[in-house]
C-alpha positions as CSV (number, residue, x, y, z in Angstrom):
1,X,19.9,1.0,44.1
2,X,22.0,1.9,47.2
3,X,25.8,1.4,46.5
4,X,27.1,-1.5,47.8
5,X,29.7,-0.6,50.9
6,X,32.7,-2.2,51.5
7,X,33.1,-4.5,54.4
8,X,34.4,-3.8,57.8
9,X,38.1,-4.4,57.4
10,X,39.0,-7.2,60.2
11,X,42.4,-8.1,61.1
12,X,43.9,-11.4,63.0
13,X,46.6,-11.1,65.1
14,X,48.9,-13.3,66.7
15,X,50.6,-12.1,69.7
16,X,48.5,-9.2,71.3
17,X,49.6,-9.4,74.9
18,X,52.1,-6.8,74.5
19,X,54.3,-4.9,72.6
20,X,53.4,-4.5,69.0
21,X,50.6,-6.7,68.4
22,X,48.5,-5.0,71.4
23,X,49.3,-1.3,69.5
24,X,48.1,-2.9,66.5
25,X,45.0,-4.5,67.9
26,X,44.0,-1.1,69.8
27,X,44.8,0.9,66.8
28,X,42.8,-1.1,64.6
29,X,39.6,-0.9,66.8
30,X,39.9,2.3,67.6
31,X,39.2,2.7,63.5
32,X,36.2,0.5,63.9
33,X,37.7,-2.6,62.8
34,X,36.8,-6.4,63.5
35,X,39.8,-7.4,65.5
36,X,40.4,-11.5,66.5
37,X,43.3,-11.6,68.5
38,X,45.8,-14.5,70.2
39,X,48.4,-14.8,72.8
40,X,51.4,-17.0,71.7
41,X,54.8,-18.1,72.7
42,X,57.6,-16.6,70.6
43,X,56.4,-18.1,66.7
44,X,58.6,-20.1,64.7
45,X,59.2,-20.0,61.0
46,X,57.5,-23.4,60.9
47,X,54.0,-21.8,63.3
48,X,54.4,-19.1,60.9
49,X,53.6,-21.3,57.9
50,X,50.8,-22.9,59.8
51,X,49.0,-20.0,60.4
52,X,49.3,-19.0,57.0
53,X,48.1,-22.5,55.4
54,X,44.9,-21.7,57.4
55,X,43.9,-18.4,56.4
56,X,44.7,-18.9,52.5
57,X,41.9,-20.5,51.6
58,X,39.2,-17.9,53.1
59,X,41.4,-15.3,50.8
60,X,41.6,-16.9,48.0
61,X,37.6,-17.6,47.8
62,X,37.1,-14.5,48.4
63,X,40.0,-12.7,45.7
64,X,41.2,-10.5,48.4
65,X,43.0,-10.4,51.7
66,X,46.4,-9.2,53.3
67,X,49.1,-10.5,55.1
68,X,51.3,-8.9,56.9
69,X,54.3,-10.6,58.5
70,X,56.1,-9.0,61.8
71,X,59.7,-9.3,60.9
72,X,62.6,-7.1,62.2
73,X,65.5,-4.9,60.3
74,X,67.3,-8.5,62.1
75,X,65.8,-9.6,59.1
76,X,67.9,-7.9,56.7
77,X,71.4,-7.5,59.1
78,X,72.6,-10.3,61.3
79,X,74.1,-8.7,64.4
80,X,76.7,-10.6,66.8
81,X,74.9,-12.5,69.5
82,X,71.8,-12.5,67.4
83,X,72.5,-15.7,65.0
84,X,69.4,-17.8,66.0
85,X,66.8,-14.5,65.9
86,X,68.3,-13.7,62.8
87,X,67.9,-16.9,60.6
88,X,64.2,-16.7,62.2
89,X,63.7,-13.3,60.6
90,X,65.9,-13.9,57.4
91,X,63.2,-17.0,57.3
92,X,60.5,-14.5,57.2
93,X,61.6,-12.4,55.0
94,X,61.7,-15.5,52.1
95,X,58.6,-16.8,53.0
96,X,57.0,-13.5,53.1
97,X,59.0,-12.6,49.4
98,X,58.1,-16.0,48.0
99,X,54.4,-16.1,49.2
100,X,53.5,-12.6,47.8
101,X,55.0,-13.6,44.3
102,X,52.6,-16.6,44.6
103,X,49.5,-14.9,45.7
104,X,49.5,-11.3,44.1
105,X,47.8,-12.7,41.3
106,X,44.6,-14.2,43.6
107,X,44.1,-10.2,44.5
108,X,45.7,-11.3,47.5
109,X,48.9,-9.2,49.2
110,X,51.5,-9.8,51.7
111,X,53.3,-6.9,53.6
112,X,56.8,-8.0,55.8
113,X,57.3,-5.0,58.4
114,X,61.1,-4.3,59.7
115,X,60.7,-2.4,62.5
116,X,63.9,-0.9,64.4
117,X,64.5,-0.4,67.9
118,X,60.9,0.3,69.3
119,X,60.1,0.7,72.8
120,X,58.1,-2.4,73.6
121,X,59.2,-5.3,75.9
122,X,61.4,-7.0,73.6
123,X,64.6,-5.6,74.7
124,X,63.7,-6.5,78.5
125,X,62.1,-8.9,80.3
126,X,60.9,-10.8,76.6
127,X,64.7,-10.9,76.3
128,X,66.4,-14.1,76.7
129,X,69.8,-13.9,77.7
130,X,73.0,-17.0,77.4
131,X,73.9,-18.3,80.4
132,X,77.0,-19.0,80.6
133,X,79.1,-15.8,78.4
134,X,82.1,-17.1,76.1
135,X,85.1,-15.0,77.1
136,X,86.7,-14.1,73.5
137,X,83.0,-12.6,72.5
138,X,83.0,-10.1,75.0
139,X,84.1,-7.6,72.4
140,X,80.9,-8.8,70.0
141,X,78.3,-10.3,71.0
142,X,78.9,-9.3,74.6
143,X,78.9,-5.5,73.8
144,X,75.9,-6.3,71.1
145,X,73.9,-7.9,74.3
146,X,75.1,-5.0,76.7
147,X,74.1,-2.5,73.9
148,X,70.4,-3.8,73.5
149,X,69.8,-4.3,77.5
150,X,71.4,-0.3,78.0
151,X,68.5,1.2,75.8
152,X,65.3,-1.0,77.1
153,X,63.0,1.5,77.6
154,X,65.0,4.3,75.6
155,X,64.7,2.8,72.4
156,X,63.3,5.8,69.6
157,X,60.3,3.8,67.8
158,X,56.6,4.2,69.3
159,X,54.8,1.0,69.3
160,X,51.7,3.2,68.5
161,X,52.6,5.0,65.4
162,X,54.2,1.4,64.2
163,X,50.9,0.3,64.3
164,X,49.5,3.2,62.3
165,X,51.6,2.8,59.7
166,X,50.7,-0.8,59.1
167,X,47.6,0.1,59.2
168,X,48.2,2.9,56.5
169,X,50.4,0.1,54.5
170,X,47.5,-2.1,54.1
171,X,45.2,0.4,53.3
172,X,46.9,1.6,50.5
173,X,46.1,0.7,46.8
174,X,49.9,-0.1,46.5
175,X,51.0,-1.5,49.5
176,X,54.9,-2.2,50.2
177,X,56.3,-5.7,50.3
178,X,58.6,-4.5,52.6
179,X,57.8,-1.8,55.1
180,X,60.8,-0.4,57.1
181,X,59.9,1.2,60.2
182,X,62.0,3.6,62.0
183,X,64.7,5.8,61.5
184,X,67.6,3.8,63.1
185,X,66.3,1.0,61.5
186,X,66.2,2.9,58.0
187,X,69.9,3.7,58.0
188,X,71.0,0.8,58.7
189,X,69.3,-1.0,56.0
190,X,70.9,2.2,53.9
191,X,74.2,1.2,55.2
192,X,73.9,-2.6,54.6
193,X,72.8,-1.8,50.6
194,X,75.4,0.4,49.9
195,X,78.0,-2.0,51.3
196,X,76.0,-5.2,49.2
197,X,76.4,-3.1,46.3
198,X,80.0,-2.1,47.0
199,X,80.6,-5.7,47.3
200,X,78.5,-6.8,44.2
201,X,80.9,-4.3,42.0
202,X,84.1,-4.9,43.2
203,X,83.5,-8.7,42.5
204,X,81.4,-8.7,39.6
205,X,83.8,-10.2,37.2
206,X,85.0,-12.8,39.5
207,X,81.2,-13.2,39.8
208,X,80.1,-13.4,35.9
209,X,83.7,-15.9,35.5
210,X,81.6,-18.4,37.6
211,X,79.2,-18.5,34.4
212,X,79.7,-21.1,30.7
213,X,81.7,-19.1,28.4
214,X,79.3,-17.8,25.6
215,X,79.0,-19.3,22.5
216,X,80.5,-22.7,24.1
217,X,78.8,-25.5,25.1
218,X,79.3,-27.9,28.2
219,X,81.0,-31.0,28.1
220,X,78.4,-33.5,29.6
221,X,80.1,-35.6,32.0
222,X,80.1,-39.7,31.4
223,X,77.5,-40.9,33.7
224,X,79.1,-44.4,34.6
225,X,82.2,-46.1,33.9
226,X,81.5,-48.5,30.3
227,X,83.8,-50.9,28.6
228,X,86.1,-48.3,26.3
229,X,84.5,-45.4,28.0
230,X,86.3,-43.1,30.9
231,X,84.6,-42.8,34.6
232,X,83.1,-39.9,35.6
233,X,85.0,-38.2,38.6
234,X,81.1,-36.8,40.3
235,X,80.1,-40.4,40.4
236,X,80.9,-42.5,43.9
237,X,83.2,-45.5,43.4
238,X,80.5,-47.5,44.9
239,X,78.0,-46.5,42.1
240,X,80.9,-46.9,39.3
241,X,81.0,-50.3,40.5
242,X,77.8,-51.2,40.2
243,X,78.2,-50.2,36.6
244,X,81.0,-52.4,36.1
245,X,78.6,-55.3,37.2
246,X,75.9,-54.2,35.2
247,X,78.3,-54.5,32.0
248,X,80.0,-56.8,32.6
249,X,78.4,-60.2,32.9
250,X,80.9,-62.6,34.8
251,X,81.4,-60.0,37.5
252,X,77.7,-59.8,37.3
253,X,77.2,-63.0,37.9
254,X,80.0,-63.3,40.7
């Protein structure tokens, strides 16, 4: 009896007009996969979550499936002028960490990719720009903004061998959970852990102080204000009150 093959590897993919999703998409049929593909407005966390809820269930029936989440090295740095891409990549980032813990077990993996400066569209005409500049920023966000904008079309990351290394990610037995892509991109993740971890020593015994002394158990706080009893300070005067009443049968009454 003939060896049963594996099936065609096929691949959905939101956001295939340009940029990284069309690399991907092209890549991925030029390997002789089943590609479905979608043009979209810039996703939020909350479309992201959608999408997701809808293609779980196929993966889970099946015991097998990958997801792999476009997120940005904006994921793991905040960058002045970048607050409101940033939470949407930091966003990512949990959902992504968060769904794989969840879903590893069902034979099912999740992949978030942090790609660097790549030379797509994103740092052009995709880019969205404030329109009316706050003064004292200039010297932040301002010169962040001017930064990005200088190197549109200069930026070091091909689009194409992006996409070949997801491709390589998902095909592996072990794939990442998080895939870095990019060698600007790769030291500045470097950078940020060494200063977290700088931080994380230099503060670690303020940080452990913040902890119940071992060996010594918590006083547990008075939950409401009783005849012979003392209030609790974390309760609301209102709510105190109400315990007064409830104790206290001519003010209940009143």
């Amino acid at each position: 009896m003939p060896a049963k093959s594996e099936p065609t590897p096929a691949w959905l993919i939101t956001g295939c007009s340009t940029g990284l999703g069309r690399a991907l998409a092209g890549r991925a049929l030029a390997r002789g996969h089943r590609v479905a593909v979608t043009a979209r407005d810039p996703m939020r966390i909350q479309d992201l979550a959608a999408v997701t809820k809808r293609v779980l269930p196929g993966m889970r029936s099946r015991g097998r499936g990958h997801i792999v989440n476009i997120s940005s090295v904006g994921g793991l740095i905040g960058n002045p002028g970048g607050g409101y891409y940033n939470a949407t990549k930091f966003a990512v980032e949990g959902l992504s960490e968060a769904l794989a813990k969840e879903v590893e077990p069902l034979g099912i993996r999740v992949t978030v990719v942090e790609p660097g400066p790549f030379r797509t569209d994103w740092a052009g005409r995709s880019l969205k720009q404030v329109r009316n500049p706050i003064d004292p920023y200039a010297a932040t966000a301002g010169a962040r903004r001017a930064e990005i904008t200088g190197r549109s079309g200069k930026q070091p990351g091909d689009p194409v061998r992006t996409a070949d290394a997801i491709i390589e990610a998902v095909e592996s037995p072990a794939p990442p959970l998080n895939l870095v892509l990019g060698g600007n991109g790769l030291q500045r993740v470097r950078e940020k852990r060494a200063r977290l971890t700088s931080t994380i020593d230099q503060w670690e015994s303020v940080t452990l102080g913040a902890d119940y002394p071992r060996g010594r158990s918590p006083k547990i706080p008075t939950c409401c204000r009783c005849p012979g009893g003392s209030s609790n300070p974390l309760l609301p005067s209102n709510l105190l009150r109400n315990a007064d009443k409830q104790h206290d049968p001519d003010r209940s009454a009143g």
